[in-house]
C-alpha positions, 0 to 999 in steps of 0.5 A, a space after each residue: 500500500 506504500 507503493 501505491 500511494 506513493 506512485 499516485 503521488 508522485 505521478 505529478 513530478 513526472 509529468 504523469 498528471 498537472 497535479 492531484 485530483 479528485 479519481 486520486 482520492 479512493 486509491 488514497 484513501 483505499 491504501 489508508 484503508 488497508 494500512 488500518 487494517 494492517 495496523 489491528 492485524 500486527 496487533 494480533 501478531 503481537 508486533 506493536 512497532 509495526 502497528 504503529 508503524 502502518 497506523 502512523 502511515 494510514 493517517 497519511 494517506 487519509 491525509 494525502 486523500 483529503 487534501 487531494 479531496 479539497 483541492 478538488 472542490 474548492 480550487 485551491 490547495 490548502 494551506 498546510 501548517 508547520 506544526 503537525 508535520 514536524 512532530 509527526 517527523 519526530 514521532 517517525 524517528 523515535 520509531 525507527 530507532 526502536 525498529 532498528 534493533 529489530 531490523 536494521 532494514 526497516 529501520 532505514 526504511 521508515 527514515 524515508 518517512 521522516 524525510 516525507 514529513 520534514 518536507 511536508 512542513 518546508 513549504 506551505 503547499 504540503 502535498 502539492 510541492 515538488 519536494 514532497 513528490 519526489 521524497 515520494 518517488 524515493 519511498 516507491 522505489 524503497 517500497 519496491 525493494 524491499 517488497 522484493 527482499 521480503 518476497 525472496 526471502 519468505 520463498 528462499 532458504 538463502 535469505 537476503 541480510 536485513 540487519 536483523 539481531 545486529 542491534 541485540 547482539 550489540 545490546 547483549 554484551 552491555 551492562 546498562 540496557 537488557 532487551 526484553 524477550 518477546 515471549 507470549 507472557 509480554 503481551 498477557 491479557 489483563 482479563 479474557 481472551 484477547 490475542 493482541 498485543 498493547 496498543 497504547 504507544 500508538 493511542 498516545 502517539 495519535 494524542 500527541 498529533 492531535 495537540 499538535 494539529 490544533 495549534 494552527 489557527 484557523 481563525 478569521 478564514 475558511 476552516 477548510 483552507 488550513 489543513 487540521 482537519 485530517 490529522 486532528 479527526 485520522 489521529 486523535 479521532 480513527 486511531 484513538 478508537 482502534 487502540 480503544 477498542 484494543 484495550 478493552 480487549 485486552 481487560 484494561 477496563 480505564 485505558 480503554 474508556 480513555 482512549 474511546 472517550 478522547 477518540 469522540 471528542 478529537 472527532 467531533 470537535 475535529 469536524 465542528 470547529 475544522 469542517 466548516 459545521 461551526 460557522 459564527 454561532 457562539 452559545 451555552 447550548 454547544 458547551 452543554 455537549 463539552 461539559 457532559 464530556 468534561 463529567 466523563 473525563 472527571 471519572 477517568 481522572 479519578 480512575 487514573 489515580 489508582 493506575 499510575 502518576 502518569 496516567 494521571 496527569 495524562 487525564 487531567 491535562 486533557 481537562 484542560 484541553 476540554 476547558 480551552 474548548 468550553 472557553 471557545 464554545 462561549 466565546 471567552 477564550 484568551 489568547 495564546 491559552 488553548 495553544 499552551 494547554 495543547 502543547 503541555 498535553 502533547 508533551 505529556 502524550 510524547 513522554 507517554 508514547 516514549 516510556 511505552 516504547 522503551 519498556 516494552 524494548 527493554 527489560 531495564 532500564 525503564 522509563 518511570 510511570 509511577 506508583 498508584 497515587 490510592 491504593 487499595 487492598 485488591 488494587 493498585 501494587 498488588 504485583 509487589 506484594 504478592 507474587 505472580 507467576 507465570 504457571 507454565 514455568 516449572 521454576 514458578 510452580 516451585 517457588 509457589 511451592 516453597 510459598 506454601 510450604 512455609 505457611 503461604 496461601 496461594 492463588 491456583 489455576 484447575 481445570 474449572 476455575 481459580 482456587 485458594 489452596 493451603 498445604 495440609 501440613 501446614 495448619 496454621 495456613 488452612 486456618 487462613 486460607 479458611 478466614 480469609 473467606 467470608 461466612 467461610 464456616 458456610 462453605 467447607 474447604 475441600 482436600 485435594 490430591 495429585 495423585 491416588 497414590 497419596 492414599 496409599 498409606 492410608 488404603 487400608 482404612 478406605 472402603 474397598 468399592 471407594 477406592 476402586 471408584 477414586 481410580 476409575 474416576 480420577 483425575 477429573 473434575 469430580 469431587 467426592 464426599 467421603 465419609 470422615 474417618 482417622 486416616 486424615 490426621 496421616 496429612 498432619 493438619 492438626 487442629 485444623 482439620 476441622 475446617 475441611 469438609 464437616 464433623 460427618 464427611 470430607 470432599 476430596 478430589 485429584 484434579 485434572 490439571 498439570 499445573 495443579 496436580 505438579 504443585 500438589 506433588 511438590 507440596 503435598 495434599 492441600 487444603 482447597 476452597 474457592 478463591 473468592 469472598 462467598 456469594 461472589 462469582 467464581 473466580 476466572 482469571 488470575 488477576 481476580 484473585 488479588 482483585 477479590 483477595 488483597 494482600 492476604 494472598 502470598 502469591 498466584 500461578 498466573 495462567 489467564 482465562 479459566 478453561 471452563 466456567 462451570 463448577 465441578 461435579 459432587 458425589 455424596 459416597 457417604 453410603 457406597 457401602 450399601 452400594 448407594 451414591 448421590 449428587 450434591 451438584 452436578 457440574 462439568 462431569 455429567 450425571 450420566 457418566 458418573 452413574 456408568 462408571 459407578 455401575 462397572 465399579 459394582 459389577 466387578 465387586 459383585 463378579 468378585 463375591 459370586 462363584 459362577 461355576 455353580 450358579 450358572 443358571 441361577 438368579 442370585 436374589 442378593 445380586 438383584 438387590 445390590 443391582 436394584 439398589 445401583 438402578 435406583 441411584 438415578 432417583 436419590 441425591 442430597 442437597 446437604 451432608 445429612 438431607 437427601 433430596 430427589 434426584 430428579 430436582 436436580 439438572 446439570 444446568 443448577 448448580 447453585 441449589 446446594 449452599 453448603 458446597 463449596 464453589 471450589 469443590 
């Protein structure tokens, strides 16, 4: 798209056409177009200098469109103002630099465009003067190029040298700067599911063009005349919504609504004061729509004091740009004052732009945002003081393990949703970790293992047909309530057994999870309840256990997004003796499944106790019975420990009828 807009650009310098005009505009604006669309594509490739790199490029070809566009209907170039260009040149350079350590090729290339936008601000004529068009012409044949080296060597097994890691390996011998690895850990969403990567270099990029734009005047002659528009409405108004919509996607519930909300108003003060809607008209009624504005950004503002400093002073400089545009909706605007307040923002917005860009290149050093200004247990700081770790590193699972074994509780990752577990041989710990939940005394913790085998000490004191049902069951998102029996001292929880399960049975559970079940064998058994207050929601992702929490967590396996969002299924096998089972909830495991499984564990006790030698032909009345009593386990289940209820009341899609459960279970 590079190529095209420019060999239509440059058509004028070689004689092609006299000059732009309007059948130009759609191959403009259709590269822009397709550039945008570049631009969110490298954000779901997790390549951020290149999604601002084309949403930079997009800007200019509405631009270049635009003005072709105007020139069209009025029969006069516009008058391009020094201002934007010569920052967007800036912006340009910063971003090669950081380009280069990636590619010294591409680095060089987007000089080009540093060039492009020194030029364009030479001269009053901007697109139309015969510099531009030939830095034009120097950028298709650059655009050329290096289309060819991609192409060759995306087909080629002898590639064509690009520069690429002749930065970082100068970088990795030197003590000062650390470059940080582009794992898939760097770009983690805070909430959900979002596969792109931060996009706030960008928006604050587009804010700091955006400040810079409105520093021309317009006054006293056709809005039209100068050229604001494009770079105040593409910049501050397109960009700021795509990175907007980016962050909200990613869980950043604040960045996102700033963005958004800024996006609107560049776009609509964009079009009213540098479209021509404006006209002479002055009044209260146009600020009423500033002011409602002006109420939104008050609630950013506050937000922001539990983000960052920055952010902070990010928010409330923007005030003062929405009071420079109060001012001038009533006509009561002093001189000199919104070209200070836009300069002071877009500075703001420079250094924003620059410590993002830094601290996403490199480890350390790094740019200062600063600390929260409030914070609050659950919010703000939470990373330093309690330690988030990425799951998926065996080192993180043991330094969670070490937490616990000396009396942490910690926030875990399963195969449903996040829990709070304690290590058994650590009462002190499941005390805590049972405290810590509200009402905990109506949710009893449950006991989980990694493996079966833990068991086996204690096997003897286990009901034969049980443990048959524990191996053929585990591991799995079933939890069984067993009854309780001695044998739970052999885990060394002391005292604070009493906190698991009831005075009459336990749940235990081997979860189907390698994180989980690896921490577990580390540790050993654990004490495990869900990892939010009680009669909150289930927790589903690794920075809700902070969130929900606070500082009464010592750390958290971070793994994003639960897998599934349904509770597991809870088995009454209190009475599995008498060759009964019931269900307290059915969850991710269906009914159905339990039952079939059950049913081959009894069949296989009865083949044991029956000799079929003699009674081949024989009805067994014992047998019937044991077989009649499992047939009629469909019909029975128990909304309590000690209360069974019909089964048929029951569904899989209700699982919030039984209240003595835990959520964790």
């Amino acid at each position: 798209m590079n190529l095209l807009s420019a060999s239509v650009l440059a058509c004028p310098l070689l004689g092609v056409v006299p000059q732009l005009f309007l059948g130009h505009v759609p191959w403009l604006w259709t590269a822009g177009v397709f550039q945008l669309g570049v631009c969110i594509l490298s954000y779901r490739a997790m390549d951020t200098l290149g999604a601002t790199f084309y949403g930079f490029t997009a800007i200019l070809k509405f631009s270049e469109g635009y003005t072709a566009l105007v020139t069209d209907l009025r029969g006069q170039e516009p008058y391009s103002p020094v201002p934007f260009p010569t920052v967007f040149s800036v912006l340009f350079f910063v971003l090669a630099l950081f380009t280069c350590h990636r590619s010294v090729v591409d680095g060089f290339y987007q000089l080009f465009f540093v060039a492009y936008c020194i030029a364009i601000a030479a001269q009053p004529r901007g697109f139309f003067q015969g510099g531009t068009q030939g830095v034009q012409a120097a950028i298709f044949v650059a655009s050329a190029i290096a289309l060819l080296v991609t192409l060759y060597n995306n087909r080629s097994q002898k590639k064509i040298p690009t520069g690429e890691g002749v930065i970082k390996n100068l970088l990795s011998n030197s003590s000062m700067f650390k470059l940080r690895t582009q794992d898939k850990h760097l770009y983690a969403p805070y909430l959900g599911y979002s596969k792109y990567a931060d996009a706030e270099v960008l928006g604050h990029g587009c804010s700091v063009l955006a400040a810079f734009a409105i520093t021309a005047s317009a006054a006293n002659q056709d809005p039209l005349a100068v050229l604001i528009l494009p770079w105040v409405v593409a910049a501050g108004g397109l960009l700021q919504l795509v990175c907007g919509s980016v962050a909200f996607a990613r869980g950043k519930t604040l960045e996102s609504t700033a963005f958004i909300l800024y996006g609107v108003m560049w776009t609509v003060w964009g079009l009213t004061r540098f479209g021509g809607l404006y006209g002479d008209f002055r009044g209260f009624h146009l600020a009423v729509g500033i002011i409602s504005l002006m109420l939104f950004n008050i609630i950013v503002t506050v937000g922001a004091l539990f983000l960052n400093k920055v952010w902070f002073i990010y928010a409330l400089s923007f005030k003062l740009i929405l009071i420079s545009f109060l001012l001038d909706a009533v006509a009561a605007l002093p001189y000199g004052y919104d070209i200070g307040v836009t300069i002071i923002f877009g500075l703001i917005s420079f250094y924003f732009f620059l410590a993002n860009l830094f601290n996403c290149t490199f480890h350390s050093p790094q740019l200062p945002l600063g600390d929260p200004l409030i914070k609050m247990s659950g919010f703000g700081g939470g990373r330093n003081l309690c330690h988030h770790l990425p799951a998926r590193k065996a080192t993180s699972v043991q330094q969670i393990a070490d937490i616990m074994k000396n009396g942490g509780i910690c926030g875990m990752p399963t195969d449903t949703v996040y829990v709070l577990v304690a290590a058994c041989n650590r009462p002190e710990a499941v005390e805590k970790a049972y405290k810590v939940k509200k009402q905990a005394q109506e949710r009893p913790m449950s006991l989980w293992i990694s493996s079966i085998k833990q068991l086996e000490p204690v096997r003897q004191q286990i009901n034969p047909m049980l443990w048959d049902l524990m191996e053929a069951a585990w591991p799995s998102s079933i939890s069984l309530v067993i009854p309780r029996a001695p044998w739970m001292d052999f885990f060394g929880l002391g005292d604070s057994s009493k906190y698991i399960g009831t005075p009459q049975s336990i749940a235990i559970r081997n979860p189907d999870c390698t994180i989980a079940t690896h921490l577990i064998s580390l540790v050993g058994p654990i004490a495990v309840t869900s990892a939010n207050p009680t009669g909150e929601a289930d927790t589903t992702h690794h920075n809700q256990v902070y969130a929900k929490l606070g500082d009464k967590v010592n750390g958290v396996l971070c793994d994003g997004p639960s897998p599934e969002n349904i509770a597991s299924t809870v088995v009454d096998c209190t009475k599995i003796e008498n060759g009964q089972i019931g269900f307290f909830r059915v969850g991710l495991i269906p009914k159905s499944k339990v039952l079939q499984i059950f049913e081959e564990i009894q069949r296989r006790h009865q083949d044991g106790h029956l000799n079929r030698g003699f009674e081949t032909d024989i009805t067994d009345p014992v047998s019937d019975t044991m077989e009649s009593q499992a047939r009629s386990t469909d019909s029975e289940t128990y909304s309590s420990l000690n209360q069974p209820v019909p089964a048929m009341a029951l569904s899989t899609m209700d699982l919030s009828q039984n209240s003595n459960e835990d959520d964790a279970l």
